[in-house]
C-alpha positions as CSV (number, residue, x, y, z in Angstrom):
1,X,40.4,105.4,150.9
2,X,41.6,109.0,150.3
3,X,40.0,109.2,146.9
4,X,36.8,108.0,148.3
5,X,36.9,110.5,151.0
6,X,37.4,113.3,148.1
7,X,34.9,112.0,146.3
8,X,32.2,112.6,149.3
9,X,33.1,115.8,150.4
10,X,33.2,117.1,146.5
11,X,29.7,117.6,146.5
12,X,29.0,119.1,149.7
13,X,30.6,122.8,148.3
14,X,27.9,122.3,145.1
15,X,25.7,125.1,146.9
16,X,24.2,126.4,143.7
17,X,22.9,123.2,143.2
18,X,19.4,122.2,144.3
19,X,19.3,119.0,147.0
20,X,18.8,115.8,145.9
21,X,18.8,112.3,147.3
22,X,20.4,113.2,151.1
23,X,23.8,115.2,151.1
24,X,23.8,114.5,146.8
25,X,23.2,117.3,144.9
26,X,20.7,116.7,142.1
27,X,22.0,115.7,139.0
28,X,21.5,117.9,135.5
29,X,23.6,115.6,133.1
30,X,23.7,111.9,132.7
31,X,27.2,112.2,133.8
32,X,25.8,113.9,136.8
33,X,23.0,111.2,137.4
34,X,25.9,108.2,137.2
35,X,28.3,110.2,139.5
36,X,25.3,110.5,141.9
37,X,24.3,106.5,141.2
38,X,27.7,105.5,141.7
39,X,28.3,107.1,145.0
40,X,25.0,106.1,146.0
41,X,26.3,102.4,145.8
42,X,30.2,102.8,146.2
43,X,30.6,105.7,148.0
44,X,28.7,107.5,150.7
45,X,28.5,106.0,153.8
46,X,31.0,103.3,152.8
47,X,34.4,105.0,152.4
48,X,33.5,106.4,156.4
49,X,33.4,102.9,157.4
50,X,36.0,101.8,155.1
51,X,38.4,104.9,157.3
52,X,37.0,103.5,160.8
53,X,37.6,100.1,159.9
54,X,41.4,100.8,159.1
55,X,41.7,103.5,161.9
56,X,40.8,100.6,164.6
57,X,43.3,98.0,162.7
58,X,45.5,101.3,163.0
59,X,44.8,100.9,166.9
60,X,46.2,98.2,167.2
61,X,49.4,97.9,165.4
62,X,50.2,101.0,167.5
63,X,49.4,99.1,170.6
64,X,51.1,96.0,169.9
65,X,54.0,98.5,168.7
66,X,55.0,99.8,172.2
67,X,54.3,96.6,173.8
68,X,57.1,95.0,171.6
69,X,59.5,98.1,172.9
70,X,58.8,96.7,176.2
71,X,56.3,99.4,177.5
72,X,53.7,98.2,179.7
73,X,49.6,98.0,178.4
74,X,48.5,101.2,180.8
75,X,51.4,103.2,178.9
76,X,50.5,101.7,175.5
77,X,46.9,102.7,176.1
78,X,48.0,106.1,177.9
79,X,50.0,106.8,174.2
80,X,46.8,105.7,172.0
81,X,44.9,108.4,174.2
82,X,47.3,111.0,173.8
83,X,47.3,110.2,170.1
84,X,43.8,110.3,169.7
85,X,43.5,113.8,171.5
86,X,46.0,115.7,168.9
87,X,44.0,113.9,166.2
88,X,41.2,116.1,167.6
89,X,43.1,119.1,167.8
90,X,44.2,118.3,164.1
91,X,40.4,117.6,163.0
92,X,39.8,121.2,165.0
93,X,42.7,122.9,163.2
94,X,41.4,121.3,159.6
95,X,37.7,122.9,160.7
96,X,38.3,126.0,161.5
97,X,41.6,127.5,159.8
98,X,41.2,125.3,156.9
99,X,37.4,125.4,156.3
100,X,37.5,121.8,155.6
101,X,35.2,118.8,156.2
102,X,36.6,116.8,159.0
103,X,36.3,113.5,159.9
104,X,39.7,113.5,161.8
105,X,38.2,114.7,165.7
106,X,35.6,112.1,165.6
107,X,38.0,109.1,165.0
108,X,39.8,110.7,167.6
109,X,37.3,110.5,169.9
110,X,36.2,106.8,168.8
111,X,40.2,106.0,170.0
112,X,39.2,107.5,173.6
113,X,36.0,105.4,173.7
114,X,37.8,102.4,172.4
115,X,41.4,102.4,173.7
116,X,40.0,100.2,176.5
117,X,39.1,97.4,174.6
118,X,43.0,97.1,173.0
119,X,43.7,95.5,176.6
120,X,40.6,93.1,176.9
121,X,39.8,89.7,175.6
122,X,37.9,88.9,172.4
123,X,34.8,87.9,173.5
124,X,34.9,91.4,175.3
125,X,35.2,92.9,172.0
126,X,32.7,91.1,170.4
127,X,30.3,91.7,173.3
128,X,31.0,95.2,173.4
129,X,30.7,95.3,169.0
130,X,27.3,93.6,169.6
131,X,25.7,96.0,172.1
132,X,26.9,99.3,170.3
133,X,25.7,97.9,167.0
134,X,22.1,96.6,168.2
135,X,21.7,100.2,169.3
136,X,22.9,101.8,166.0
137,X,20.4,99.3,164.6
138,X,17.9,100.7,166.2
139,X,18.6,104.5,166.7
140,X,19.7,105.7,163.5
141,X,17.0,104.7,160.9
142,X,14.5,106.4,163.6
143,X,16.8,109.1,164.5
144,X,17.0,110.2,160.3
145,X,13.5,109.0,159.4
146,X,12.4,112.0,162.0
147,X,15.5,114.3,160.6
148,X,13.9,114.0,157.2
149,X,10.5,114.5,158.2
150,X,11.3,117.5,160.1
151,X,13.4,118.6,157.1
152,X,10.3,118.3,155.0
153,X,12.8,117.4,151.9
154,X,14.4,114.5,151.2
155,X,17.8,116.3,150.4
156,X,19.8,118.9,152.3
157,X,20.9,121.6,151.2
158,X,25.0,122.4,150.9
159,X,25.8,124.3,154.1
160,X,27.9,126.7,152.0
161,X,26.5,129.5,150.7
162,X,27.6,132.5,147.9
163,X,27.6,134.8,150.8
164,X,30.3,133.5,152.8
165,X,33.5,134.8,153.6
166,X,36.8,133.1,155.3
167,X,36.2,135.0,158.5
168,X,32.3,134.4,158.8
169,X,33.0,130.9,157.9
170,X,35.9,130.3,160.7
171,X,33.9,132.0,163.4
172,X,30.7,129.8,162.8
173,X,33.2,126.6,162.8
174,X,34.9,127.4,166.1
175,X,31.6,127.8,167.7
176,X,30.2,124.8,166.3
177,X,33.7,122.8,165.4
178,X,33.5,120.9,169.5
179,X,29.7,119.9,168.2
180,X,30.9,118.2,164.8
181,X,32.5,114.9,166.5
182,X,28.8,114.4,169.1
183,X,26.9,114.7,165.9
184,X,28.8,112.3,163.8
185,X,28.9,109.4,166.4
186,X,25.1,110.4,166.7
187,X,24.0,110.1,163.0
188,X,27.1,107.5,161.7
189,X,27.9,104.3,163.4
190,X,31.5,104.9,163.6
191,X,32.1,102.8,166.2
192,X,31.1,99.0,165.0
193,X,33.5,100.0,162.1
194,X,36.4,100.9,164.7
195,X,35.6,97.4,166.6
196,X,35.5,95.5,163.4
197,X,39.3,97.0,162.8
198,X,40.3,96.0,165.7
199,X,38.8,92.7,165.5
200,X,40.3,92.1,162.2
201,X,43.7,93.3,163.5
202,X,43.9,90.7,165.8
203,X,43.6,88.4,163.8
204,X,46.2,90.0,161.1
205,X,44.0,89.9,158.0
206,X,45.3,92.9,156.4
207,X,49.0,92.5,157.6
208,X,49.5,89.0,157.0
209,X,46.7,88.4,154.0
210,X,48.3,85.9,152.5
211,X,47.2,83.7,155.7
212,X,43.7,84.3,155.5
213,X,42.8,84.2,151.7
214,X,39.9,82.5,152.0
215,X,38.1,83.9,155.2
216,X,38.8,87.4,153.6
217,X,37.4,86.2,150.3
218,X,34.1,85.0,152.2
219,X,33.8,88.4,154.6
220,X,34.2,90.3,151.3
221,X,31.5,88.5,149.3
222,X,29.2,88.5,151.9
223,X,30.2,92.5,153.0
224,X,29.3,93.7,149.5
225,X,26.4,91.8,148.9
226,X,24.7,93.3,152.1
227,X,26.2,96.9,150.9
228,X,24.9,96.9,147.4
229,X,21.2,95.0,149.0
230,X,21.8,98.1,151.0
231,X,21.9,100.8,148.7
232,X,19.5,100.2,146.4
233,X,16.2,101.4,148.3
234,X,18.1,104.6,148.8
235,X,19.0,104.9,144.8
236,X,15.0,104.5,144.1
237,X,13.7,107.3,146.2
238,X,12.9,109.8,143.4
239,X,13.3,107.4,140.7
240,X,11.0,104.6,141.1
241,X,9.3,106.1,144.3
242,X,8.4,108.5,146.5
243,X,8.0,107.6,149.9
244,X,7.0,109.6,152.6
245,X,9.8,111.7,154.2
246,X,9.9,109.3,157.4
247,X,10.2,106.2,155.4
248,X,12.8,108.3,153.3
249,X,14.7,108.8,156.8
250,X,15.1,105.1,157.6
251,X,16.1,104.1,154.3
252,X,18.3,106.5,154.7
253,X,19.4,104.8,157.8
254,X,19.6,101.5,156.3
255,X,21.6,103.1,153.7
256,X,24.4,104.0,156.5
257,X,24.1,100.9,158.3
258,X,24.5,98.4,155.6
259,X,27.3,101.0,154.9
260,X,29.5,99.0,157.7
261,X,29.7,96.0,156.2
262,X,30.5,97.8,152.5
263,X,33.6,99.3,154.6
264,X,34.7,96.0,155.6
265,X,34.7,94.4,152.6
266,X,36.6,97.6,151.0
267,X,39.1,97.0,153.3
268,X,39.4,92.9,152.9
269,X,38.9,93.3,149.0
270,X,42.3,95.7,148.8
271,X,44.2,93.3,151.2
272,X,43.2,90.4,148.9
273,X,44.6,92.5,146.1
274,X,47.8,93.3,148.0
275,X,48.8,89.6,149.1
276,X,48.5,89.1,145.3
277,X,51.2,91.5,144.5
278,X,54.4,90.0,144.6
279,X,56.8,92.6,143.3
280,X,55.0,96.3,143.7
281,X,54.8,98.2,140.7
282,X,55.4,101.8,140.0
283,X,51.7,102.6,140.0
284,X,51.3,100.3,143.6
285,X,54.4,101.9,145.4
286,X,52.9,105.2,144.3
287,X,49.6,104.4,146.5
288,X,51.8,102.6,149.5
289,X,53.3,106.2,149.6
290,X,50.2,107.7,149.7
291,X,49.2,105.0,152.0
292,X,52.6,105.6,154.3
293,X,51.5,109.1,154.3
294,X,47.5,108.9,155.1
295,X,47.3,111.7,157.2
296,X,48.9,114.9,155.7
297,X,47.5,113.9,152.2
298,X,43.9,113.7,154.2
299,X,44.5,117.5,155.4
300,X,46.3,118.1,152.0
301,X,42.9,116.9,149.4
302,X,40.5,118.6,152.0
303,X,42.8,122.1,151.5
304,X,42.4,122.0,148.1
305,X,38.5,121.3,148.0
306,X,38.6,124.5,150.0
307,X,40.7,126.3,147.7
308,X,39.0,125.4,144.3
309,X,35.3,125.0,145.4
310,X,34.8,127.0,148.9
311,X,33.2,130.2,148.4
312,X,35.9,131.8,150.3
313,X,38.2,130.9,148.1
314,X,38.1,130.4,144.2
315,X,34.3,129.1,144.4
316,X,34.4,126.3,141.6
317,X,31.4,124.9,143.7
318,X,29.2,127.6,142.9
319,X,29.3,127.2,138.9
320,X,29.8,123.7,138.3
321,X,27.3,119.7,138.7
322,X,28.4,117.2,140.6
323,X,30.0,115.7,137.6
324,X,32.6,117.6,137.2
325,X,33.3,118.2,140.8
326,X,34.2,114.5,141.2
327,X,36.6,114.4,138.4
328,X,38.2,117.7,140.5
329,X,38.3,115.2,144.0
330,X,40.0,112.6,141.2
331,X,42.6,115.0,139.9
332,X,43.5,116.7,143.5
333,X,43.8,112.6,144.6
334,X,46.1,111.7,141.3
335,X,47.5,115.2,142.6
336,X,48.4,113.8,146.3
337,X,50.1,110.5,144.5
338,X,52.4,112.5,142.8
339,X,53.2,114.1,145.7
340,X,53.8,110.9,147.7
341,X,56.0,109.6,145.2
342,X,58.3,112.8,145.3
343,X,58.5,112.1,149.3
344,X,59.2,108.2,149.3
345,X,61.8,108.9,146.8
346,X,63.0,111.2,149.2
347,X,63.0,109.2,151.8
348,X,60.8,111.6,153.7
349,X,57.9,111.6,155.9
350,X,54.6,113.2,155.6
351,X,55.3,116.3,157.7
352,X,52.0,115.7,159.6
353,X,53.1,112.2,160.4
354,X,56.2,113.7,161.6
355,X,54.5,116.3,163.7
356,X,52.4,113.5,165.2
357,X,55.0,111.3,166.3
358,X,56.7,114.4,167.6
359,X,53.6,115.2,169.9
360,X,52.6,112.0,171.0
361,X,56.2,110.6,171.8
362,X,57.8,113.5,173.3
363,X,58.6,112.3,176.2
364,X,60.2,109.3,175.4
């Protein structure tokens, strides 16, 4: 999940670059043009969902946590809350004093919207995951096929630029930092991903895989074929085509909507993989750390694409392709494992994990 997430936020400091397809950067190199391919079809708008669908199983091992300690559902639910509002203040710390892109304030707003649901029945659920994902449905291939047409391009431009300084660059997120979280649950459907997690949850898929082998299998098969189906009008605009910038827009919607059930299968495909490991390895108990430690290593990889690509900072993203900037997101990712492995051999938590824990359960 982490490397993924590196891997999508790597191009977004490439502002020397000129647009291509979306938020991609055009490609120079043929390594350039398969990096962009390949996260066309693996990446974007998949490893969000992939997050959202683990953040909502998340949800619920947390909830079914304090009820095992014998707290009662309006304090479990009261606790998720709290939890998700430091999440935002941790997504608004990342934003502004980092510089980094965040994704951490709008889960934490999906837990507020959510939280409810821990408490209610499954056809609830699946009720409530029907209605909000009939109207993603709908909105967001309109609500891009006009962005794009007002954009008159169909790529955007990095909002990074050589001008920028740390200060100009921290003022300009504080203003616009409470916006970020509204505009993600506007243009992404982070929600029906949250739901599914929590859906999936209930049933234990992840935590008990070995159980559900075969309905995992199926829910895999059928999440990547509808990803992949997904992807490809997106990978042909500027290729094979060139639509008009509206019809651009709503495949660009398509894209991110066929995106949920990529994030799905991501996350059913890695727990078919784990009930298959009997005894983990070095190289497995190296990502379980990781894993153990999602958080801090989040803030810790977003840092460091900061540090080597920002403009503010060592400005990498202003002399190098795409290419090469993913193989940077790999190496700060192979970077964070090492890391990982130094803690769990330590027998130590993430210190953001720590500081969480300390925040949320204070009082208790």
């Amino acid at each position: 999940m982490l490397l993924l997430i590196a891997l999508a936020h790597a191009p977004l400091y490439l502002y020397a670059s000129d647009p291509g397809i979306m938020h991609r950067v055009e490609g120079i190199t043929f390594f350039d043009q398969a990096v962009n391919f390949f996260g066309q079809f693996v990446i974007d708008n998949r490893a969000r969902a992939m997050f959202a669908v683990l953040f909502g199983y998340g949800l619920v091992l947390a909830f079914k946590s304090q009820l095992a300690k014998g707290i009662s559902e309006k304090k479990a639910v009261k606790t998720i809350r709290r939890r998700s509002w430091y999440l935002i203040l941790f997504g608004m710390l990342l934003a502004v004093v980092i510089g980094g892109q965040d994704i951490l304030m709008a889960y934490g707003v999906a837990g507020l919207l959510v939280s409810w649901v821990l408490t209610r029945t499954n056809k609830t659920l699946i009720r409530t995951f029907i209605w909000i994902t009939v109207f993603y449905v709908l909105i967001t291939p309109l609500f891009w096929g006009f962005t794009i047409l007002e954009s008159g391009s169909y790529g955007f431009a990095p909002e990074v630029s050589a001008t920028d300084t740390y200060f100009s660059t921290a003022v300009l997120k504080l203003i616009t930092t409470p916006f970020i979280p509204i505009f993600i649950h506007m243009m992404f459907p982070v929600l029906p991903s949250v739901l599914l997690g929590i859906w999936i949850a209930r049933y234990e898929l992840l935590t008990k895989p070995e159980q559900h082998l075969g309905r995992m299998r199926r829910i895999t098969i059928a999440g990547l074929i509808v990803s992949l189906l997904g992807a490809i009008p997106l990978s042909l605009i500027g290729n094979v085509w060139n639509p008009s910038y509206f019809t651009a827009g709503l495949v660009n919607g398509l894209h991110i909507i066929t995106g949920i059930a990529g994030g799905l299968a991501y996350a059913m495909l890695f727990g078919i993989i784990g009930a298959k490991i009997k005894e983990p390895g070095r190289l497995t108990s190296s990502l379980m750390a990781v894993g153990k430690r999602s958080l801090t290593f989040y803030v810790f990889n977003e840092a460091l694409l900061v540090v080597l690509l920002s403009p503010v900072a060592l400005n990498l993203g202003g002399q190098i392709g795409n290419g090469l900037a993913a193989l940077i997101a790999v190496g700060i990712w192979v970077l964070s494992v090492v890391l990982a492995t130094v803690l769990e051999k330590k027998n130590k938590v993430g210190p953001l994990e720590a500081l969480m824990r300390k925040l949320v359960y204070r009082n208790k």
